[in-house]
N, C-alpha and C positions, 0 to 999 in steps of 0.2 A: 697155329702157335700164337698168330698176333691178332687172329682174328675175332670178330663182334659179330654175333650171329643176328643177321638182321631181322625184326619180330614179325617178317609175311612169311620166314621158314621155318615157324616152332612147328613141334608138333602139334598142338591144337592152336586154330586160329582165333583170338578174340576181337570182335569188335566192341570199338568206342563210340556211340551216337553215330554219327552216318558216316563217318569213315571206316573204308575197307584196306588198302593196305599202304596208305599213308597216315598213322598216327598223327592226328588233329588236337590241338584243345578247339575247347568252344571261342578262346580269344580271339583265334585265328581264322574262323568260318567264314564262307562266302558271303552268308547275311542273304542268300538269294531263298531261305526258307525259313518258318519259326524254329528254334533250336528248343528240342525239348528237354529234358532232365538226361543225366548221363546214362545211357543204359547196356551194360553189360550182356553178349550173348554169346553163345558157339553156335560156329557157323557151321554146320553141316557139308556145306559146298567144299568150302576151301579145307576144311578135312580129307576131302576124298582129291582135291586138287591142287596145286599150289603154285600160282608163279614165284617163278623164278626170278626172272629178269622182267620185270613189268615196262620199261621206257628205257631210252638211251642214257648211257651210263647207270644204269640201273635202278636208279630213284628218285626222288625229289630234289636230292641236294647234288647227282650227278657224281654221288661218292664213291657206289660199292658195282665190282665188278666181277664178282662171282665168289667161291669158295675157295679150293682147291687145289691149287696151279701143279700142271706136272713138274717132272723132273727133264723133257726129253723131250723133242718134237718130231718124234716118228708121226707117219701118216695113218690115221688107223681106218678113215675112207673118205673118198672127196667124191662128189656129185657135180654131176655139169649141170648148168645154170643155162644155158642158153646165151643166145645175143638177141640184140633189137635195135632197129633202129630210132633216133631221135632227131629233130634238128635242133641246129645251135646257130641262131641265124639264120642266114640263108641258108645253109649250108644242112645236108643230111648228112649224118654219121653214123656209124655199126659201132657197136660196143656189146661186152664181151661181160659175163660174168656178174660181177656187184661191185659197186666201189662207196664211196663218201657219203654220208657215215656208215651205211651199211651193217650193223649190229644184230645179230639175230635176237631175238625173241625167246623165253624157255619156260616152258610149260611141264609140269609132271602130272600126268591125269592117273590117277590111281599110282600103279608104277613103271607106267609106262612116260618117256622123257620127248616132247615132241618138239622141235624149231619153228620158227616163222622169220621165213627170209626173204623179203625186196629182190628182185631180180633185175640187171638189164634190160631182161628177156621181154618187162612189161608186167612181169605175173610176180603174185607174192604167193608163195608157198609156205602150206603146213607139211612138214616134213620127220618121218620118225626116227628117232635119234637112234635106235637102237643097230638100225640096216639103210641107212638113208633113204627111207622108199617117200616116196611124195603122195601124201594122202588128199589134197585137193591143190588146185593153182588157181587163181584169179588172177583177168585180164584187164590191169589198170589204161591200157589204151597208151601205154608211153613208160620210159622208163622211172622204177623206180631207184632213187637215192637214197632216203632218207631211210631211217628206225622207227618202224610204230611205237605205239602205246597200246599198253592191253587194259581196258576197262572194267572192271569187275562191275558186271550190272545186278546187285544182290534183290533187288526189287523186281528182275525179267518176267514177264507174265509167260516168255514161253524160254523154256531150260535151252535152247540150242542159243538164247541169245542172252543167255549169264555171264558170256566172258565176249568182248566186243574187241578188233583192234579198228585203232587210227589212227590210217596210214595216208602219209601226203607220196604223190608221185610229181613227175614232170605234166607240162600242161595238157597233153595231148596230143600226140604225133599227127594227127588229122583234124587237129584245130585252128584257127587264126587267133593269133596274141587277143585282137582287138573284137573277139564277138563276144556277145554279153555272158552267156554262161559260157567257163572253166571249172570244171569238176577235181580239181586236182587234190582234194583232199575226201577221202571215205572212209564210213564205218562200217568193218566186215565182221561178221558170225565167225567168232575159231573155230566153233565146231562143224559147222556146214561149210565155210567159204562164200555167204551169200552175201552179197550188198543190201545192208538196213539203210543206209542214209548217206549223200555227198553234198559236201559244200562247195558254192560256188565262189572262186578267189577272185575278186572284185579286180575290175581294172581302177588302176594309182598311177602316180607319177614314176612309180618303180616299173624297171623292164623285165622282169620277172611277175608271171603267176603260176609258179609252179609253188611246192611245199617239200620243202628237206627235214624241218624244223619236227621234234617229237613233243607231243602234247603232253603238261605236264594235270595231273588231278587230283583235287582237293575238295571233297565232300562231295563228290559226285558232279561237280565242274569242273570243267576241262576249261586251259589257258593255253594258247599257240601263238605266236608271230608265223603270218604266211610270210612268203617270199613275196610280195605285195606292197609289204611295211604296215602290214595292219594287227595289229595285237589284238586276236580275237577271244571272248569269253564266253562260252556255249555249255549248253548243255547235251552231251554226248548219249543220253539212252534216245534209242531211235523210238522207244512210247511217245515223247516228247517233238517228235520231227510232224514237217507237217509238209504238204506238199507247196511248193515255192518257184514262181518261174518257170511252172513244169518240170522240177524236178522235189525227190522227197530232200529234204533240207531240215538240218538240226535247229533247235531252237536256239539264237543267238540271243546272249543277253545284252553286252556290249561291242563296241569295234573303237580300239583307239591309231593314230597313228603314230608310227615310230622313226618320226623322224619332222623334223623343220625348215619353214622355208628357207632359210638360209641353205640347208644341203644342198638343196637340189640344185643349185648354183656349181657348188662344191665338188658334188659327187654325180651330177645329171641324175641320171635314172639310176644308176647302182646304188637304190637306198634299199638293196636287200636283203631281208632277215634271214637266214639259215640256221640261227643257232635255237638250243631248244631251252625253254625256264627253267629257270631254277626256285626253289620257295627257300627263303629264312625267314625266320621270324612272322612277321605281321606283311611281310613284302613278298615278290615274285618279282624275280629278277631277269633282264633280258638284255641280250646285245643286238646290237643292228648294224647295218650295212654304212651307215647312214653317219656312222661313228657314236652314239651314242650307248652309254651303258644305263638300259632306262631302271625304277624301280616303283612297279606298279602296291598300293595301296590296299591291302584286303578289305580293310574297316571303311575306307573311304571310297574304294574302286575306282580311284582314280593314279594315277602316274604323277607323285610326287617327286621325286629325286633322277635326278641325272648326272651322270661322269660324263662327258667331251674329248675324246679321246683321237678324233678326228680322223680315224683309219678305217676299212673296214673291218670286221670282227665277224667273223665265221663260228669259230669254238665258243659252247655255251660257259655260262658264270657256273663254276666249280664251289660247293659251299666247304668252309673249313672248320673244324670246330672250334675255332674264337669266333664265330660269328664274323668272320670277311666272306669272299668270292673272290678267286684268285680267273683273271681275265686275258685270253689270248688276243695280239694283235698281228695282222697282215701289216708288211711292207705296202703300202697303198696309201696313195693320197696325206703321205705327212713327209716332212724333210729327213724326220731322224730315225732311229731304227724302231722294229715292231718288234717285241718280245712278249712278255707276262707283267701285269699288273696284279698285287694284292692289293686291295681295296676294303676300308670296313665300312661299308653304307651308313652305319645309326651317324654316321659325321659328313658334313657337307662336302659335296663338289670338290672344293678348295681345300682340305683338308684332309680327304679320306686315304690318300694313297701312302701303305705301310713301306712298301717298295716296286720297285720296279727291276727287272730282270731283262735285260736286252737281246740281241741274237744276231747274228752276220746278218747283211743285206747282200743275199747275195743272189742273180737271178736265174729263175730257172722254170720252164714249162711257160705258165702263165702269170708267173708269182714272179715277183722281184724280193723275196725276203722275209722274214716274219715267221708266224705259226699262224698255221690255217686250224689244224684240230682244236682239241681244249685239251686242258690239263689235269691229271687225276693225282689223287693225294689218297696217302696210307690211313686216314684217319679213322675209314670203316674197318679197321683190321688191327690198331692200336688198344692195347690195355690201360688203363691209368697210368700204373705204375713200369709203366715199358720202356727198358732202355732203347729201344730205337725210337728217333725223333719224328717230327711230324716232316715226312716227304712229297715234295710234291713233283709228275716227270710230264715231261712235255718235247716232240717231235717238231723241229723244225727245218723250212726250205734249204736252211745251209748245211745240212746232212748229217745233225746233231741229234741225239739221245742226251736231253739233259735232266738230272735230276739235284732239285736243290731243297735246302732246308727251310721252310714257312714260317720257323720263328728266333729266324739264327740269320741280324745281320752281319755285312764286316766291318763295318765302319768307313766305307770309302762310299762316294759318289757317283752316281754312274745321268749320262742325259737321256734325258726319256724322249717320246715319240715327235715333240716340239721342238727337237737340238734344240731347247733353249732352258729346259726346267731341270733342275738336279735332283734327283731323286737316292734314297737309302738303296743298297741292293742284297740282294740275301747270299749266304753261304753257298757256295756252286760244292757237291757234295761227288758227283759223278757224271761222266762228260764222255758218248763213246760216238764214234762213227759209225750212222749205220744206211748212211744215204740217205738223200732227198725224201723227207716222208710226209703228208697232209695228213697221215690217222692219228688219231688219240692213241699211244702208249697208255696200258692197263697194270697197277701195281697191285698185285693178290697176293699177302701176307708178306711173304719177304725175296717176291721173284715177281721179275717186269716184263712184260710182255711187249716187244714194239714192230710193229709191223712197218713198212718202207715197199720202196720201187725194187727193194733186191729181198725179197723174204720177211721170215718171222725172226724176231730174235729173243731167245729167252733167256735173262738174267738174273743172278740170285746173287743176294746179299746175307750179310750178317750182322752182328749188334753192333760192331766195332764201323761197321759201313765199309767192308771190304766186299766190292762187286768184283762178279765175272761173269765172263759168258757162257754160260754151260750147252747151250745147243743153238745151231743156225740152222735156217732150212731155206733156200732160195725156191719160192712155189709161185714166183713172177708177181709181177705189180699188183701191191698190196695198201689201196687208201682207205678201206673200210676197218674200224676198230674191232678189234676180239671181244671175244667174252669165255669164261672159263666158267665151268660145274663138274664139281664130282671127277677134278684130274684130268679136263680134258679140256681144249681149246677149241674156239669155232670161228673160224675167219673166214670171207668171201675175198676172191681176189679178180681183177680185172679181165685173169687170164683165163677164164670161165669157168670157175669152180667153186664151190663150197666146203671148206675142208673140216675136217674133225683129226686135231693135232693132240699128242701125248705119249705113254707108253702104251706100245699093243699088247 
C-alpha cells in the first residue's frame, strides 16, 4: 500500500556504467577508475537471480527492509543454529543461536528463495528457504555477529564467483589479540561456500579486532569501518586479491582512522566501530565507538566533516529523505542521556542538528541506557502524496518501542547528550513497552516489527496513526534485527534458532 519497489527487484535488471544494485551517477564515483560514457545493458544474471536483501538494513541508505509484512506471527519452521564458543576477555563463553545484528541475507535464484545466516555456532550458512535445509556452512573459526554484504561480481571470470559475501566474524577463538594476522573479515562464494579472500584487522589502539560492521558498495568498491577504528576502502572481487602476509588479501586502496587522539584518553581502547556506512550524496557516512559521527569524501577520499557526539554509537546513520541521517546514541561516556540525533551533514558540526530525541537512562546488562541498534524510517514505502508521515522507530535499553515523526517538531526543548545543549525535539507519535531490546525495530509499509529479550512484536498502524498490537510471540532472546519477504519474517534468536514467522 505505502510501498516503493526498490529498482534491484524489477523484473528486468538495468545497469548504469559500473553500478550493479546501487544506482550511482557518475558525480558520485569512486574515481578509483576512468569513467566512461553511460551505458545501458540487461543483465542476464540478475534476470535469472535477484538479491533481495543485499547488506544490513537492506541498502545503502539502511532504508528498506523488505516487502510484505504478515498479519500474524505463527511459526511456520525454525532451525537450530548451533552454539560456540568465544572469549570475551579472559574469560570463555557458550552462546547459543545468532544475536547482534544478525540480519539474514535473501537471495532468489531462479525461483527458488535461499538465506545466509552468521551463526554463534562459528559457521555462516546458505540455507533454503522453502524447508530450512542447509545447503553449505562455513567455518569462520569464532563467532559470528554481524550481517554480510553480497557483492554482485558482474565481471567473475568464473560464474560460481558472480555473487561474493563479506562477512566480518569475531577475531578468532584460537588466536591472541596481539599476533600480526586476524582474519576476521572474508569474502565467500554463495554458491560454493568457499573462501576467495580474507583480510587482515590490523592491531590499533582500539581493543577490538573482530568486524560486526556490514560493507557498504559503490561501483564495485567496498567501504567498512572494522572494529579496529579503521575505515577501510577495498576492492572486494577476489581477481584483484593478491597474496599478503601469507595470506590471500583483497586489494586495499585506502585505511583512514576513526577516531582522535584526544579519545583515547577519553574512551581508552573502546574506539570501536560496529556500525555499518551509509552513502548520501557525494558522502559515506559512519559512527564510531570513539564518539564521532565521521563523513568520508567520494570526490576527495578523504574524511571531511565530523559531529562529536562524545558517546559511543553502535547503530549505523539511517538516510531520510531530506537528505539528513538520523543517529543512535548509547548511555556511555557522556553526563546526559543517549537517544536519537537527526542530523543534516551539507551544514557544519555546530549547526547541523534538526533535533534531538532522548530516552531513559536506565541500567541494565552492560548498558546503562541509550539505544544500541539504529533507527528505521518509513521512507522506502511512502508515496509522495501519502497521508502518512515520515516515521521513524527505534528500541531502546529502558524497554521502549518508540516511534516518532522526522519532520514534525513540538516546540519544546529537550538537553542533549552534554546536559548542557538545548536541543528541538520531534513529535513522539507511538510509545509501547516491549522490554529491554539492542535490535533494530523494522517498519514494512504500515506494520513494525520489534524484536526484544521477551519475543517478536508485531504492530499495525493506520493513516490517522492509530497503532496496536496484533500478534506477540515470546521465542526467547531476541538482539538480532528481522527482515521480511513475500509475508514472512526471518529472525535469529539467542536461544538457538532461526525462525521463519508469519501465516502458515
Amino acid at each position: 500500500m505505502f510501498m516503493k519497489t526498490p529498482f534491484f527487484l524489477t523484473v528486468i535488471t538495468v545497469l548504469i556504467a559500473t553500478s550493479c544494485n546501487f544506482s550511482q551517477s557518475k558525480e558520485n564515483s569512486s574515481n578509483y577508475k576512468n569513467e566512461d560514457s553511460i551505458k545501458i545493458e540487461i543483465d542476464s544474471f540478475l534476470i535469472k537471480n535477484k538479491i533481495i536483501n543485499q547488506t544490513y538494513l537492506g541498502n545503502e541508505k539502511r532504508n528498506y527492509y523488505g516487502d510484505i509484512a504478515p498479519d500474524t506471527l505463527q511459526i511456520i519452521w525454525k532451525l537450530a543454529l548451533g552454539t560456540g564458543q568465544t572469549r570475551v576477555g579472559s574469560k570463555i563463553l557458550t552462546w547459543s543461536g545468532a544475536g547482534w545484528t544478525g540480519q539474514p541475507l535473501i537471495v532468489k535464484e531462479d525461483s527458488i528463495t535461499y538465506l545466509i545466516q552468521g551463526t554463534y555456532n562459528h559457521n555462516m550458512l546458505k540455507i533454503r528457504e522453502k524447508d530450512a535445509k542447509i545447503i553449505w556452512a562455513k567455518d569462520f573459526g569464532d563467532v559470528i555477529k554481524g550481517t554480510g554484504t553480497i557483492f554482485y561480481n558482474k565481471n567473475a571470470e568464473d560464474e560460481n564467483n558472480k555473487l561474493v559475501i563479506l562477512q566480518g566474524s569475531r577475531q578468532g577463538f584460537n588466536t591472541s589479540f596481539r599476533q600480526n594476522i586476524i582474519t576476521s573479515y572474508r569474502a565467500i562464494s554463495y554458491f560454493t561456500g568457499k573462501e576467495l579472500w580474507s583480510l587482515n584487522s590490523k592491531l590499533t589502539e582500539s581493543y577490538s579486532r573482530d568486524v560486526d560492521g556490514s560493507s557498504l558498495i559503490i561501483n564495485d568498491t567496498a567501504y567498512i569501518g572494522l572494529e579496529n577504528a579503521i575505515f577501510t576502502v577495498f576492492n572486494p572481487n577476489p581477481k584483484f586479491s593478491s597474496l599478503k602476509d601469507g595470506i590471500i588479501q583483497p586489494k586495499v586502496y585506502e585505511e583512514h582512522s576513526l577516531y582522535e587522539e584526544n579519545d583515547i584518553k577519553l574512551h581508552g581502547g573502546n574506539l570501536v566501530t560496529e556500525s555499518s556506512p551509509s552513502h548520501l550524496l557525494n558522502h559515506i557516512y559512519i559512527t564510531s565507538g570513539s564518539g564521532h559521527v565521521y563523513g568520508y569524501n567520494l570526490k576527495t577520499r578523504k574524511i571531511d566533516w565530523s559531529f562529536f557526539t562524545g558517546s559511543d554509537m553502535d547503530g549505523s546513520p539511517t538516510v531520510t529523505d531530506d537528505n539528513c541521517i538520523l543517529i543512535s546514541l548509547e548511555k556511555q561516556y557522556i553526563p546526559g542521556p543517549g537517544g536519537v540525533f537527526k542530523l543534516d551533514p551539507s551544514q557544519s558540526s555546530d549547526s547541523c542538528v534538526k533535533w534531538f530525541f532522548p530516552v531513559q537512562s536506565i541500567h541494565f546488562a552492560f548498558w546503562d541506557g541509550g539505544i544500541i541498534g539504529s533507527v528505521s524510517v518509513n521512507d522506502s514505502y511512502r508515496k509522495n502524496d501519502d497521508e502518512i508521515p515520515n516515521l521513524a522507530a527505534f528500541s531502546a535499553i529502558d524497554g521502549n518501542l518508540y516511534v516518532v515523526n522526522t519532520k514534525k517538531i513540538t516546540g519544546k526543548k529537550v538537553i542533549g547528550p552534554d546536559n548542557k545543549t538545548l536541543y528541538d525535539t520531534p513529535e513522539l507519535v507511538f510509545k509501547y513497552k516491549i522490554t529491554e531490546s539492542i535490535s533494530t525495530p523494522i517498519i514494512v509499509g504500515n506494520k513494525i516489527i520489534a524484536a526484544s529479550y521477551s519475543g517478536i512484536y508485531l504492530f499495525e498502524f493506520d493513516k490517522n496513526l492509530n497503532f496496536k498490537l496484533i500478534s506477540h510471540i515470546d521465542i526467547g532472546s531476541t538482539e538480532a534485527t528481522p527482515i521480511v519477504n513475500n509475508g514472512r519474517i526471518y529472525v535469529a534468536t539467542k536461544t538457538g534458532y532461526l525462525y521463519c514467522l508469519g501465516r502458515k
